[in-house]
C-alpha positions as CSV (number, residue, x, y, z in Angstrom):
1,X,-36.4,-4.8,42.0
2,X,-35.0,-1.9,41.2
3,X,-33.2,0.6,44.2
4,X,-32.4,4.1,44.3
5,X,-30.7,6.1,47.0
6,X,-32.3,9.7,48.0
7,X,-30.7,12.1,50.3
8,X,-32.8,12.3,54.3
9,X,-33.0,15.6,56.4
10,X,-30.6,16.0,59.4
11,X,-33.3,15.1,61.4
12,X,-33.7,11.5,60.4
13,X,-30.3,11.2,62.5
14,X,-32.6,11.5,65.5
15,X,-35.5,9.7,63.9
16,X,-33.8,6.6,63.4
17,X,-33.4,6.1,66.9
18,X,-36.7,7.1,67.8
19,X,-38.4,4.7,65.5
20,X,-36.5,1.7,66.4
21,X,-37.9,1.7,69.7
22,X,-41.4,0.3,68.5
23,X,-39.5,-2.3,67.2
24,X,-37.7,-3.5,70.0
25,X,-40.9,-2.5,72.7
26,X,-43.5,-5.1,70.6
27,X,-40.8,-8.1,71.9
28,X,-38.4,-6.9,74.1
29,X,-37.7,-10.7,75.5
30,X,-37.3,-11.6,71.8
31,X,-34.5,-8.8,71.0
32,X,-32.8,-9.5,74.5
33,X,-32.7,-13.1,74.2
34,X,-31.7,-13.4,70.5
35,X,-28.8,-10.9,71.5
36,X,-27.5,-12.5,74.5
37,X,-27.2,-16.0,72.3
38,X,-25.9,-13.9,69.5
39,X,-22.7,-12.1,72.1
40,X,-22.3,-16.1,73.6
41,X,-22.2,-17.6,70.6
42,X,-20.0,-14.7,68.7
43,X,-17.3,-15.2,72.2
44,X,-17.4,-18.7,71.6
45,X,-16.6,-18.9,67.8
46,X,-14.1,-15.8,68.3
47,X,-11.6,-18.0,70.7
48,X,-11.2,-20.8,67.8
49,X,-8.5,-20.5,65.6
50,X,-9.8,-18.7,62.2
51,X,-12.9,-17.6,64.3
52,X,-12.8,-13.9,63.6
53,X,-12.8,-14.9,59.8
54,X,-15.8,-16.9,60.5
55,X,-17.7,-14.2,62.4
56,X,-17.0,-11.6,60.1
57,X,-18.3,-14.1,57.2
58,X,-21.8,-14.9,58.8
59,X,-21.8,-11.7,60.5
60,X,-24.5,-10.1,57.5
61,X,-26.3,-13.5,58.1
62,X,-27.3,-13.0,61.5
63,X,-28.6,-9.1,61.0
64,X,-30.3,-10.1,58.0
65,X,-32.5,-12.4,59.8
66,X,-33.0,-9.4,62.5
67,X,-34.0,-7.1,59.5
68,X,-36.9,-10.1,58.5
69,X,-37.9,-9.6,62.2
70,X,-38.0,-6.3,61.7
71,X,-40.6,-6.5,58.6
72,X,-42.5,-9.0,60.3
73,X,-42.8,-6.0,62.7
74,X,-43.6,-3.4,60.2
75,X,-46.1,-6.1,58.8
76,X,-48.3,-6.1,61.7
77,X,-46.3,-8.9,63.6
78,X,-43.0,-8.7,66.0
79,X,-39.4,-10.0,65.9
80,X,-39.5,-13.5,67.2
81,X,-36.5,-15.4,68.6
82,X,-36.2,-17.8,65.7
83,X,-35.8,-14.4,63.1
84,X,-32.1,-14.7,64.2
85,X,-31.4,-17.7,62.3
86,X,-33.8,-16.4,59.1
87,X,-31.0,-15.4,57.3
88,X,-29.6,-18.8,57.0
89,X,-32.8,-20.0,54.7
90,X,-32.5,-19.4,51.0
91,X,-33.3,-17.0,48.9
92,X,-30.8,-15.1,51.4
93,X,-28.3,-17.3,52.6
94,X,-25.8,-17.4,49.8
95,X,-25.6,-13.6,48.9
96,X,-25.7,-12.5,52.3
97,X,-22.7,-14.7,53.2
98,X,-20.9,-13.8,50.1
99,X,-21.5,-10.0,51.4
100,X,-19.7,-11.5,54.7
101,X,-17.1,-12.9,52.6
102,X,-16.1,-9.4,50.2
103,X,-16.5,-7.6,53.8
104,X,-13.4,-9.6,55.2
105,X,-11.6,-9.2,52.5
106,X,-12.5,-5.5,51.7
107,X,-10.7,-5.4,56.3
108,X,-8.3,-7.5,55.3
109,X,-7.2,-5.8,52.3
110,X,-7.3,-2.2,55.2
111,X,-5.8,-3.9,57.9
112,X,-2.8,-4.9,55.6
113,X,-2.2,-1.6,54.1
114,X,-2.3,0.0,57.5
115,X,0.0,-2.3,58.8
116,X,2.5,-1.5,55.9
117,X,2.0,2.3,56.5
118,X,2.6,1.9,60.6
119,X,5.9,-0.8,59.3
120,X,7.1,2.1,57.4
121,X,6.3,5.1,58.8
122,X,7.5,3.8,62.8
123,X,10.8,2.6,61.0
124,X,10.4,-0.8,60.1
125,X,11.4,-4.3,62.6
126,X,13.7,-2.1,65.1
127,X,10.7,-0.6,66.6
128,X,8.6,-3.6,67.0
129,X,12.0,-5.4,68.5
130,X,11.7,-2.1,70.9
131,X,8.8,-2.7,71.4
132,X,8.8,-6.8,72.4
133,X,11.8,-6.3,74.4
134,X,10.4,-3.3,76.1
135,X,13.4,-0.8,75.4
136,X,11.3,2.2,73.9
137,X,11.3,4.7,77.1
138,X,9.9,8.0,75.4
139,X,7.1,6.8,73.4
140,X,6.2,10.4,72.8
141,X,9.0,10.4,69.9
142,X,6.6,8.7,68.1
143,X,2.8,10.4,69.4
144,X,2.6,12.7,65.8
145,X,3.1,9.1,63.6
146,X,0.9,7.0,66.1
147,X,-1.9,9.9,65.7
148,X,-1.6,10.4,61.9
149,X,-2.0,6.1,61.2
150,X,-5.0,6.3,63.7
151,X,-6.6,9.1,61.2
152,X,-5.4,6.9,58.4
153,X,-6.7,3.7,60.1
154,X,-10.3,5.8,60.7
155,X,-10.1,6.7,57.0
156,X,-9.5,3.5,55.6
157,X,-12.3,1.7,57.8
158,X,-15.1,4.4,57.5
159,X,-15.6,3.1,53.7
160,X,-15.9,-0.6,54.7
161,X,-18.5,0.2,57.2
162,X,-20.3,2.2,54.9
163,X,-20.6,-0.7,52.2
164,X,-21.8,-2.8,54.5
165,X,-24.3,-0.5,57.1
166,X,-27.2,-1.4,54.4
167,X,-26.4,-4.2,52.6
168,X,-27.5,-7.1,54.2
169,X,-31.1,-5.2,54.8
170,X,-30.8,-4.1,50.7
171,X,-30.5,-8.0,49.9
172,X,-33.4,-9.2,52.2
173,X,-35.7,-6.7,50.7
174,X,-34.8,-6.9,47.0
175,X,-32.4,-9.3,44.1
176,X,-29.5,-7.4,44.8
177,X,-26.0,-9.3,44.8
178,X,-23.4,-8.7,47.3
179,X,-21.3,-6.0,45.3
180,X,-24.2,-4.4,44.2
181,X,-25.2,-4.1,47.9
182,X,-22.4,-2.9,49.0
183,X,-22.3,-0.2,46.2
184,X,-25.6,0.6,47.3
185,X,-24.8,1.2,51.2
186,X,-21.7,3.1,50.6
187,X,-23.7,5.5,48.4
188,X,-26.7,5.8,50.6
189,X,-24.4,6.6,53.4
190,X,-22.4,9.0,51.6
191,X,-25.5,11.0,50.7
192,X,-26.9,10.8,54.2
193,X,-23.7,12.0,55.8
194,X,-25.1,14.6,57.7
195,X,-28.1,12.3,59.4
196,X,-25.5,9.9,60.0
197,X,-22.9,12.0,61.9
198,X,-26.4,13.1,64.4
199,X,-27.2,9.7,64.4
200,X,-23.6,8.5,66.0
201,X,-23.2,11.8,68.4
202,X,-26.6,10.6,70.2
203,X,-25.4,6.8,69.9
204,X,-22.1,7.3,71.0
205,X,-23.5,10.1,73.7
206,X,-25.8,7.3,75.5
């Protein structure tokens, strides 16, 4: 199947939200239950050593079988319980984990370079030696650097969320691969900036 990303109004922002609720409303047990397991099970594998890599890894695999409970719903039926665990079935299985996979790396490759920006732009191991041993009294000095890496960090992150906001629902409904996905979601996002900046003031605002 062949995709193509077109450009929303600034309403759609809103519109998103408003639709979804349908969705949730036909099951509400099913959402509330599959989420609670989801948060438990998600605490659980994140206090095990290499569990973050894990969870970011099968993270696309979970919300692609909540995006099949979401066609069933469009379909004429409703997001069961069992929908969480759909993404784990072939034909979806392997390309939405190797989406998890180039996420973590696409953070991983972020995180680093941020760390090397904050290593060289907060001057290097004596700060962080300050810092253990607690000897930095006017952390002020340093309130202009902490504030530009924070932009920096927001910068470098925004991109990795964009590649992966569609993806795993692009794979589910169509042949793409992982990269292709991801190319996908960035550029869907990118042209929808302006529904998407309404869409996180009323998120964030609730």
């Amino acid at each position: 199947m062949s995709l193509y990303v077109q450009s929303t109004s600034f309403g759609r922002g809103y519109a998103w939200i408003a639709e979804a609720w349908p969705y949730f409303a036909r099951n509400p047990l099913g959402w509330i239950g599959a989420m609670v397991v989801f948060f438990i099970l998600s605490m659980v594998v994140g206090i095990i050593p290499l569990g973050g890599i894990v969870l970011n890894i099968f993270y696309p695999v979970v919300v692609g079988g909540f995006m099949l409970g979401c066609i069933a719903h469009k379909e004429g039926g409703s997001f069961e319980f069992q929908h969480m665990f759909a993404g784990f079935k072939e034909p979806y299985f392997k390309r939405l984990a190797m989406l998890g996979l180039f996420y973590t790396l696409l953070t991983f490759a972020a995180i680093i370079l941020l760390g090397v920006l904050a290593f060289v732009m907060l001057g290097g191991f004596e700060f962080f030696q300050e810092i253990e041993q607690a000897q930095i009294e006017d952390v002020s000095a340093y309130a202009t650097d902490i504030m530009l890496l924070t932009l920096i960090g927001a910068t470098l992150f925004t991109p990795c969320i964009m590649a992966i906001w569609f993806a795993p629902t692009i794979i589910i409904s169509s042949e793409e691969m992982a990269l292709s996905a991801m190319l996908l979601s960035f550029n869907a996002c990118l042209k929808n900036i302006l529904p998407f900046a309404l869409y996180g003031i009323l998120f964030l605002s609730w």
